[in-house]
N, C-alpha and C positions, 0 to 999 in steps of 0.2 A: 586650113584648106581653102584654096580660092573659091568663089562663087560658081565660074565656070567645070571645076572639077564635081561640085555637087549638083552641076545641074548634069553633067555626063553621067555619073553614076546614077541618078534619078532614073536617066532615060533608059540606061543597061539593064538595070534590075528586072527578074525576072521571078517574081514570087509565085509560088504553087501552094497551090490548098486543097485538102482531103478531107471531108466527112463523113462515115457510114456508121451503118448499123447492120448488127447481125441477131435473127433470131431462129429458134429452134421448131419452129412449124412444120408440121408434115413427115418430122423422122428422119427430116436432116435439116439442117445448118445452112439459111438463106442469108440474101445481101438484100436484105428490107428497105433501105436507103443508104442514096447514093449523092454529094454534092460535090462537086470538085471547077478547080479555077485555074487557070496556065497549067502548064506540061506534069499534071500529077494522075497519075489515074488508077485503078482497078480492075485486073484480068478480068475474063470470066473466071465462078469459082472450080475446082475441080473436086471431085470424091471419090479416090485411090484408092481407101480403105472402106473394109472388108465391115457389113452391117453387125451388129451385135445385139441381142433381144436386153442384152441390160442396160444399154445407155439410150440417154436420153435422147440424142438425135448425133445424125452421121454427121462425123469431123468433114469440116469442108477447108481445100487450100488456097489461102487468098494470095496472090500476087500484085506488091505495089510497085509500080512502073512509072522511074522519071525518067522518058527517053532523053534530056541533053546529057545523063549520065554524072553529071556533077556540077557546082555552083560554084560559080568566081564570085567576085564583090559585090554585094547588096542584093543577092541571090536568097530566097526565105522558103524553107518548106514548113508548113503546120499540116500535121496530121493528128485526126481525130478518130476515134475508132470507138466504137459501144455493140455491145456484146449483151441480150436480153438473157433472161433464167434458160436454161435448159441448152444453150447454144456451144458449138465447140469451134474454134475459127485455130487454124495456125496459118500465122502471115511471114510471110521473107520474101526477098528479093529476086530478083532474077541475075543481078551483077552486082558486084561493090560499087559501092556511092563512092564519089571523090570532091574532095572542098580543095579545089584546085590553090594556085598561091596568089595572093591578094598584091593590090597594086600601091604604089605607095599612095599614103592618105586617104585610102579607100575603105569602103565600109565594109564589117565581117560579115561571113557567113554563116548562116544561123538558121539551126532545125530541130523542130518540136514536135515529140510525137507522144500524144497523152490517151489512153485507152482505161475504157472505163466497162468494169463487168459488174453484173447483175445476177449472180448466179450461175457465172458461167465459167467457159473453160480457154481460154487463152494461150498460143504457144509462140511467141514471140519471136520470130526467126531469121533476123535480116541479115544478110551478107555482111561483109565489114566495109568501115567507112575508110578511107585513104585519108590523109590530111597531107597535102603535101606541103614542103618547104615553104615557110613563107604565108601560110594560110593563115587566115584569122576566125578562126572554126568558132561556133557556140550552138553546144548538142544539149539537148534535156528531153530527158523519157521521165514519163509520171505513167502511173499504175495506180489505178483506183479501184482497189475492189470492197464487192459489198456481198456479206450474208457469207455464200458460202464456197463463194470463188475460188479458182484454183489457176494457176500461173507457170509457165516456163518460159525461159527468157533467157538470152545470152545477148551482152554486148560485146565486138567487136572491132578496134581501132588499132592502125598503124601508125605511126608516126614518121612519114617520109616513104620512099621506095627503096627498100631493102634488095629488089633485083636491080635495079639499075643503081645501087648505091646511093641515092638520096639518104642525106640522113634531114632531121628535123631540127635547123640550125638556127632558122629565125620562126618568127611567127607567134603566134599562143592559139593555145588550144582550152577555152573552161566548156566541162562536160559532168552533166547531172543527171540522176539516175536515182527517183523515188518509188518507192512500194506503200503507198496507204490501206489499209485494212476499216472499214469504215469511218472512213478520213483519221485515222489514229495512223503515226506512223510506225511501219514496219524494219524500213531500213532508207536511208538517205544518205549519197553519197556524192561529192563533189571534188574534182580535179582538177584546176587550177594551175594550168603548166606553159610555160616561157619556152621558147626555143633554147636548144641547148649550146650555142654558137657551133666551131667549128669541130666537137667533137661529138654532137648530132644531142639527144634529148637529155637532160638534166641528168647526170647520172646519181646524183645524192638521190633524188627521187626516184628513179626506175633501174635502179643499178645498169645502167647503156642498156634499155631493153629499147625495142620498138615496137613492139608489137602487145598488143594488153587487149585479153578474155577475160572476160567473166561467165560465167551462168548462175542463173539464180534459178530457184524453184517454191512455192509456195503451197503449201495443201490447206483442206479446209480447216477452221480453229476449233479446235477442243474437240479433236477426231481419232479417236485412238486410231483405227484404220493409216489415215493416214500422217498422223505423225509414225508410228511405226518404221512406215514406208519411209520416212525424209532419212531417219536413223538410218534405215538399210542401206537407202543411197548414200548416205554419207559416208559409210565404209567401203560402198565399191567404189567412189571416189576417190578414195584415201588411193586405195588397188590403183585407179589410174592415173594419180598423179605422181604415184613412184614409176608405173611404168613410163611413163612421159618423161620423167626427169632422167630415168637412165639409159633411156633411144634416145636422147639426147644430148646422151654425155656429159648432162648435168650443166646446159646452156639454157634449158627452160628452168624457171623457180616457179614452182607448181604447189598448191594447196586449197582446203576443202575448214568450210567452219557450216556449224547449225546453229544460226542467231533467234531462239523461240521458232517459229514458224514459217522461218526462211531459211535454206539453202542456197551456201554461195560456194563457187569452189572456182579458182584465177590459175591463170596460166600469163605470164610475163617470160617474154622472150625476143628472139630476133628473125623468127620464122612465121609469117601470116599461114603454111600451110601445117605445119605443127600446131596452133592456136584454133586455127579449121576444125582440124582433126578435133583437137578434145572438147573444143564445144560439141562436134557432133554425136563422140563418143559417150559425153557427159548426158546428154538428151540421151540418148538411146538406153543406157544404163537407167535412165528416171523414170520416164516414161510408164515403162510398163510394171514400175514399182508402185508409184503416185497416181496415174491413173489408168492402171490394168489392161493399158492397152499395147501394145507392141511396137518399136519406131517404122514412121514407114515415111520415108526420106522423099519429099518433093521430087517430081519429074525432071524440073528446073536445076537441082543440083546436079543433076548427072551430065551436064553438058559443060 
């Protein structure tokens, strides 16, 4: 790379930074601290649902907001997120992220979002990321939890633009996804994928899918309550990922596993609103198994 190209990209870049804290004071779910740097920020929070005399404070909805809407080369988001005892936070998007296509010899894109609880209750919600053609994408989520924490989480990624027919022909995408249990790991998972040239993403690895869900779920350890619950889910999973594969004609490849104290269950296919669907379907079915509460869908989705 010439000297002049890295002094161009020096001056392009545009890194955002997020740090909070949430705790469970007063019988709901506050934003106790707040630090943030370039275009990252934090809605106010919102409390949709309905008070309950048995938990410990009211779930509150956090919305993270990058208004450029997505990152070209040498673009960096880090987000931080801490969750004190007794606290309930579920966070998502307002729109999908997009790591637009990278320039030649230019630096990737690269976003890190590591959330740490303390007793607390986490529902991990973000829209899906786009990577388009060409992108030099590097994604890692870490999940730290302590004592008696509990977790829902879905990730999200397309690989190109399936309505405008983008496929994912050049570029790389590595993308990591940890669950620590008192820094003990849970589940760790890493993707490691090349552009698939001119018949779009690697099909030995994603049989031509584009589109790749997950959700994950976690209750607390050595809980009869709720391991119970993960079982239960696991079965009406099992229920949704047949219904999925046969609306679908058997274009999604859909399945459900209980790893010890984790729930994972994927949906691989070539539709972002099929993958939508069953992450949401998949929360909603958990939720009010794991923790006794009912799905009550962000305001933000419904637009």
């Amino acid at each position: 790379m010439l000297e002049s190209e890295r002094s161009f990209i020096g001056a392009r870049r545009w890194p955002a930074s997020l740090d909070c804290s949430f705790s469970g004071q007063g019988g709901r779910t506050r934003l106790e601290h707040m630090n943030f740097s370039g275009p990252l920020r934090v809605q106010r929070l919102f409390y949709p649902e309905k008070e309950r005399a048995d938990q410990a404070s009211l779930p509150c909805h956090c919305y993270l907001l990058h208004p450029p809407g997505g990152m070209v080369s040498g673009d960096s988001l880090d987000i931080k997120c801490r969750l004190q005892a007794g606290s309930h936070c579920l966070v998502t998007t307002p729109a999908a992220g997009k790591i637009y296509r990278a320039g030649e010899g230019w630096a990737a894109q690269s976003q890190s979002c590591c959330a740490e609880l303390e007793d607390g209750v986490l529902e991990w919600l973000p829209l899906e990321n786009i990577v388009y053609n060409g992108a030099q994408a590097r994604l890692s989520t870490l999940f730290r939890l302590r004592g008696q924490s509990r977790l829902l989480a879905w990730d999200l990624t397309c690989l190109g633009r399936a309505a405008c027919d983008e496929k994912f022909a050049a570029g790389r995408l590595v993308q990591s996804l940890c669950i620590l249990r008192d820094e003990k790991p849970l589940l760790h998972e890493r993707l490691d994928l090349e552009g698939g040239g001119e018949g779009g993403a690697n099909p030995a690895l994603l049989r031509g899918g584009q589109v790749l869900a997950a959700f994950y779920a976690c209750g607390r350890p050595d809980h009869p309550r709720d391991a119970k619950a993960l079982r239960s889910a696991k079965e009406a999973l099992q229920g949704l990922c047949a219904r999925t594969r046969e609306e679908s004609g058997g274009q999604e490849s859909c399945g459900v596993t209980l790893r010890g104290e984790v729930l994972i269950a994927r949906c691989l296919g070539a539709n972002a609103n099929v993958a939508r669907r069953f992450c949401r379907k998949a929360w909603g079915l958990t939720r009010p198994l794991l923790l006794g509460i009912e799905a009550c869908a962000p305001r933000v989705w419904h637009t």
